[in-house]
N, C-alpha and C positions, 0 to 999 in steps of 0.2 A: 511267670504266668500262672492264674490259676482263676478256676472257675467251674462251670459243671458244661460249660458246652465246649465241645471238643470240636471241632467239626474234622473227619478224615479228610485231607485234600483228595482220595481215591472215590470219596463220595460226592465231590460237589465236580461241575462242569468244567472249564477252564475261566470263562466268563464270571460264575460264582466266586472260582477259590482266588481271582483278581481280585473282584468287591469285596473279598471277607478281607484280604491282605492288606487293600485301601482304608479302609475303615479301622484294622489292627494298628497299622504303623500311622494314620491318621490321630489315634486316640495317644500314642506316643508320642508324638511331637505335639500335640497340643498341652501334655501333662508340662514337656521340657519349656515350650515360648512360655504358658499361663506360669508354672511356680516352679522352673529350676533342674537340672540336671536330676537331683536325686528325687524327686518325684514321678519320673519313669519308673519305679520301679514300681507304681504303683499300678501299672497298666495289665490288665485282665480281661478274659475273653466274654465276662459276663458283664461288664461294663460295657463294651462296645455296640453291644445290642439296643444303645440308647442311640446310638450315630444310626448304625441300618434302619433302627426305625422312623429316625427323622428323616433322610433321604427318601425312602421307602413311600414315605406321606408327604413328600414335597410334588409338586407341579412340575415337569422336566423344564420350562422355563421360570420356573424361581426354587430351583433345589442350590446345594449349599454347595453343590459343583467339587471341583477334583483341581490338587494342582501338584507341579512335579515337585517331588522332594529331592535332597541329594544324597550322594552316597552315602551308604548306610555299613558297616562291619557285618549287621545283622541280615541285609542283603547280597553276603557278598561283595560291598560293593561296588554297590547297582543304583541307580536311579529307581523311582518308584513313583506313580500317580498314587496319589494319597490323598482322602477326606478330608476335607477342612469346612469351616462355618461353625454355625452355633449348634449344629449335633455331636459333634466332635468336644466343642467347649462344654456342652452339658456332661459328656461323656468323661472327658477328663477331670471335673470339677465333683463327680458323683464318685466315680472311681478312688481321688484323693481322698474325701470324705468317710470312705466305707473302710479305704486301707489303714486310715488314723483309727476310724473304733474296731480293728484288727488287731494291730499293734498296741493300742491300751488291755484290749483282753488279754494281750500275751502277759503285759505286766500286772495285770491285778492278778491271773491266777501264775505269776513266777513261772511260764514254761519255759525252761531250757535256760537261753543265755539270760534271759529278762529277771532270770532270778537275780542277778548281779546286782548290787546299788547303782555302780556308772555306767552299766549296759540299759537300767531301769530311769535314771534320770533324763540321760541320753533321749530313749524313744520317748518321754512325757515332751520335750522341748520338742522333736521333729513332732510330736499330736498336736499338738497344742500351735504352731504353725501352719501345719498343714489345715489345721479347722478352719484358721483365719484366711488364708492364700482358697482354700475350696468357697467358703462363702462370698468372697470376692468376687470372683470370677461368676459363679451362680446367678450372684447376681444379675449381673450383664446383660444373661440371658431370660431374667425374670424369675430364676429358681430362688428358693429358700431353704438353704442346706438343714436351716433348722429343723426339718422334718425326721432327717436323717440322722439329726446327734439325739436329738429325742428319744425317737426309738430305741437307739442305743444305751441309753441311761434306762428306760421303762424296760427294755429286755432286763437287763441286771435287776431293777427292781422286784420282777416277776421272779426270775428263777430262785429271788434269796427268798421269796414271801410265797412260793409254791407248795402247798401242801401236798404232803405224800398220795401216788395216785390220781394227781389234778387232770384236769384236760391236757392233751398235748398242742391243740388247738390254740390254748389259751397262751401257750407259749413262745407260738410262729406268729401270733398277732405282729408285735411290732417289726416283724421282718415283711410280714406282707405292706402294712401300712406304708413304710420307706419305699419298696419297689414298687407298691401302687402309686406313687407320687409323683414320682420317676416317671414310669412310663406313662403316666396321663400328659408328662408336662409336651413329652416330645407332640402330641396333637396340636398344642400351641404354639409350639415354635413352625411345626408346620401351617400355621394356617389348618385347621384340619378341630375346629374346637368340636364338632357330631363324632372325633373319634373317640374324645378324652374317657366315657363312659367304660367301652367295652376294653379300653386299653389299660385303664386300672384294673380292672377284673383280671385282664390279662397279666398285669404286674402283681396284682396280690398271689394269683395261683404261684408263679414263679417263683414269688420270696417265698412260698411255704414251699415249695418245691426242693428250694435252694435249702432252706434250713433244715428239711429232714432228708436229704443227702447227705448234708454234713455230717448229721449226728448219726447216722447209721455207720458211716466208714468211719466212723472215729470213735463206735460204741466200745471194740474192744480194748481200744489202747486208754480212753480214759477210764474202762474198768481199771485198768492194772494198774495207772495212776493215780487214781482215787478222783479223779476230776468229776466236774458236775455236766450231764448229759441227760438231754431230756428225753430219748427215748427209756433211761433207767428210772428216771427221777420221777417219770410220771407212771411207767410200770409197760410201756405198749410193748408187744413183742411187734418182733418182726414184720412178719404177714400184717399187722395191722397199719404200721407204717408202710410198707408197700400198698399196699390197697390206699390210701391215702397220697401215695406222691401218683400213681397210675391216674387216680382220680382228678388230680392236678392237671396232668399232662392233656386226658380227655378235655377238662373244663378249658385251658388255654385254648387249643385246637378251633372249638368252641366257641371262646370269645372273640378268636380271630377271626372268626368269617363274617363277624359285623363290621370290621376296621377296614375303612375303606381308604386302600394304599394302591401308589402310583404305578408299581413293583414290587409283588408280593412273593417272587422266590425265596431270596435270599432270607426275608423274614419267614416264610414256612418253611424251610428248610432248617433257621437254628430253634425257633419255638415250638415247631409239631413236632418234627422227627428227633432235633438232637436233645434236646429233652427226654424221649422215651430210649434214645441211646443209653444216657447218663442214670437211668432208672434202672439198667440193664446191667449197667457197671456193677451199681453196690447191690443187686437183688437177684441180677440174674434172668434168664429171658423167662417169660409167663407160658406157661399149658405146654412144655418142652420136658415134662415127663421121662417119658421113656428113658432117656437118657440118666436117670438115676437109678440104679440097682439097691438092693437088700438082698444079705442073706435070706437062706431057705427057712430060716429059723424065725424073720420076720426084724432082723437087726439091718438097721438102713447104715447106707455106707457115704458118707461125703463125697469120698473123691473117685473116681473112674480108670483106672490105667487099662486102656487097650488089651496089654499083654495078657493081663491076669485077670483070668474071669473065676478064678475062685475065691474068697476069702481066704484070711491068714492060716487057718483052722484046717482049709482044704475043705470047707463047706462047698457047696454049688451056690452060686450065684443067680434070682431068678431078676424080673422088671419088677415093677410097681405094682402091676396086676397081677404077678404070680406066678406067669407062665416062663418057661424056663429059659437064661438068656441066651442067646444064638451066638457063635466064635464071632468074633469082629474081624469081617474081610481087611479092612485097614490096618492091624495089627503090627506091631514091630516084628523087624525075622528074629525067630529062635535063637538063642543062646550055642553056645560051644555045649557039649558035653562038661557037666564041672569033673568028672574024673578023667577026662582024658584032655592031654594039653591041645591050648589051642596049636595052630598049623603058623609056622614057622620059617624064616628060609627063605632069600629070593625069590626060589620056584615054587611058594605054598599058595594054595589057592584063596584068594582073599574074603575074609569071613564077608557076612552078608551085613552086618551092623557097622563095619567100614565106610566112612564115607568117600564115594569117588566121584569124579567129574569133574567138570571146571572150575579151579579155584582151590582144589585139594591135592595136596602130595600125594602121588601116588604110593602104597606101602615100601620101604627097601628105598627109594627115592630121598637124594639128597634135598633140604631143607632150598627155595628159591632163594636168588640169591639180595641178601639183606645191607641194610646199611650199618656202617659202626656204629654205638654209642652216642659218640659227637656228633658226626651228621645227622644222625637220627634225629636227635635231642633239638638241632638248628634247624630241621626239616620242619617238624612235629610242633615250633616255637614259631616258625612264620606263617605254617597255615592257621596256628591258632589264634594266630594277633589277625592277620587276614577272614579269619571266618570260614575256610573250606573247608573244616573238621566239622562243622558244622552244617551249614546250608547249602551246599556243592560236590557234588560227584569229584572223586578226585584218587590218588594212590595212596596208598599207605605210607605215611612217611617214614616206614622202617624195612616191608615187605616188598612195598613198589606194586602189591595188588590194587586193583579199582574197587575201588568202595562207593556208595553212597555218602552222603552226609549223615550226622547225627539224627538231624529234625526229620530226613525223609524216610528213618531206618525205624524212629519211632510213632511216624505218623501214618502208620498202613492200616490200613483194617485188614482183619484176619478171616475173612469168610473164605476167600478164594471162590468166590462164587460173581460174578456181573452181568449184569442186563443193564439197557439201556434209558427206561424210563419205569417210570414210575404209576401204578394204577390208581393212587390216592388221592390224585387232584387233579386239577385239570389245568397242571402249568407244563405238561409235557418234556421232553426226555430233561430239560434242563433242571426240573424241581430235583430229581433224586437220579441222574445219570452217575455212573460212576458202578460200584458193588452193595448191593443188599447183602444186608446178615443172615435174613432168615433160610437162606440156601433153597429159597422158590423164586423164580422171575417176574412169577403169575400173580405172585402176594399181595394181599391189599393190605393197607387199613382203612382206621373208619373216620380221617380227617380230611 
């Protein structure tokens, strides 16, 4: 999977995190029926947002309807209602197209295995099918994948003929064009031709969106590689490519309130909100200040640890504005004494950085009791060919503790903070029920 919308399951409703689910495993089994087992892998979460929006704009008696799939490894093996129609078929056919001019970039610029000759031939034969198997299918439904290998080619042509210093604008052009094209099309497959206007607008902001997230999280490591990166290659720092994707996000918001849709949750919820999530990711949250300290000295510090509110130096640490910084009541508990040993012994009293409570040994307490090797090994082998290491609550196959699954361990959001609805729009608790980040109940924004 990959993409820039995330959506937390602890964010969306239950009715939500179903539709997002149907439309996910929807665009998967359409990539498998249109072109083939290994074409799944081409399936992404920014891709799928061509299905929600055809649904979204369809009529509830002529949308593209739902039907049951069967068991899946990646459900557990579960049954699942899953999207199907021609939102699904644009979505898979767009998807394959974008992961072919994916994989040609790995091989023109050599990263990793693609440097290989038979790893590099290899992916030219699955490109170069996949182009033909996406424009097929595209067709079908009226698209022209051409738009999409275009751009592709014109990106490259741009960034080898880009002068030092250029616009960075000039450079998210043909990413916007692609997504604008896209998303204008879903207004025709729905019937829905007064959306097509504000929903390329909506597509263009996206693809600039999409393109300078990528290359923000990926400015450092193509430094070190020497690769070419267009927040370096045109000169923008930081703060100006932020101001520029926030700008994005506004404009979307924006454009969506012209698009007039059947069911507009699901779509304001991954184009207003997870958008300014994913802007959050690689920039960090906006006017959250305080929370950064500098030395007294006036030297700013990156990172924040609770514990230590002095500098290495033993300087004092003040805020942003100067004034001097206050103990952090959330703080980790003190340390042992470092010259005196810590406390020892069945009967010592246990330090305070000890973790207790359900799920942990207690100090001096034998180990819970485990399984051998083997069984481990044979445990640990059929949850993992069954999928419970993954998508289902289940025991450790060596500990015999309860666990979550992998996807639910890494899909939480970290605020620890929830309310019930949302003050941003007017689709009530189900637009944004779940947890807010901003650690206010009462918080708005301006979409």
């Amino acid at each position: 999977m990959f993409g820039i919308i995330r959506p937390c399951r602890h964010r969306l409703s239950e009715r939500l995190q179903a539709s997002w689910m149907a439309h996910l495993c929807g665009l998967c089994l359409a990539l498998r029926d249109d072109h083939g087992q290994l074409a799944r892998t081409a399936t992404n979460y920014d891709g799928l947002i061509i299905s929600v929006l055809v649904e979204a704009q369809a009529a509830a008696e002529n949308g593209t309807g739902r039907r049951t799939a069967g068991p899946c490894p990646l459900r557990g093996m579960r049954t699942a209602s899953v999207a199907r129609g021609e939102g699904a078929r644009l979505a898979a056919a767009v998807s394959l197209a974008l992961a072919s001019v994916k994989i040609r970039d790995h091989v023109e610029d050599r990263d990793g295995v693609f440097a290989r000759r038979s790893v590099a031939a290899g992916a030219r034969a699955v490109t170069r099918r996949w182009d033909r198997k996406s424009a097929g299918s595209a067709s079908v439904v009226g698209f022209d994948t051409a738009v999409l290998l275009d751009a592709a080619s014109r990106q490259s042509e741009l960034e080898r003929a880009l002068p030092a210093g250029g616009s960075l604008l000039l450079v998210t052009e043909p990413t916007e064009t692609a997504t604008a094209a896209a998303f204008a099309h879903t207004a025709a497959l729905a019937g829905r031709p007064g959306n097509a206007a504000p929903l390329a607008e909506a597509g263009r902001l996206f693809g600039r969106l999409a393109h300078l997230l990528d290359a923000a999280e990926d400015q450092a490591a193509d430094a070190a590689s020497g690769a070419w990166n267009p927040l370096t290659a045109t000169g923008t720092d930081r703060a100006e490519a932020e101001r520029l994707c926030r700008d994005a996000v506004h404009g979307i918001r924006l454009a969506l309130r012209d698009v007039e849709l059947t069911d507009r949750t699901l779509v304001h919820v991954l184009l207003a909100h997870e958008t300014e999530r994913a802007v959050e990711r690689v920039f960090g949250r906006a006017g959250h200040t305080a929370c950064r300290v500098k030395a007294a000295d006036g030297t700013a510090l990156t990172a924040v640890d609770g514990t230590a509110l002095r500098a290495v130096d033993g300087t004092p640490l003040t805020t942003v504005d100067g004034t001097p910084r206050a103990a952090n009541p959330y703080q980790a508990p003190p340390r042992h004494d470092p010259d005196q040993p810590p406390p020892q012994g069945p009967g010592a009293p246990v330090p305070p950085w000890v973790p207790q409570g359900p799920g942990f040994t207690p100090p001096g307490a034998p180990p819970p009791n485990r399984r051998n090797l083997l069984a481990g090994c044979a445990a640990w082998a059929l949850m993992g060919c069954t999928c419970q290491l993954l998508c289902c609550e289940h025991d450790h196959p060596f500990t015999g503790e309860r666990r979550e699954g992998f996807c639910a361990r890494n899909d939480c959001c970290d605020c620890g903070n929830c309310c019930d609805a949302c003050q941003c729009c007017g689709e009530g608790s189900d637009c944004c029920s779940g947890c807010c980040d901003c650690g206010d109940c009462s918080c708005g924004c301006d979409c």
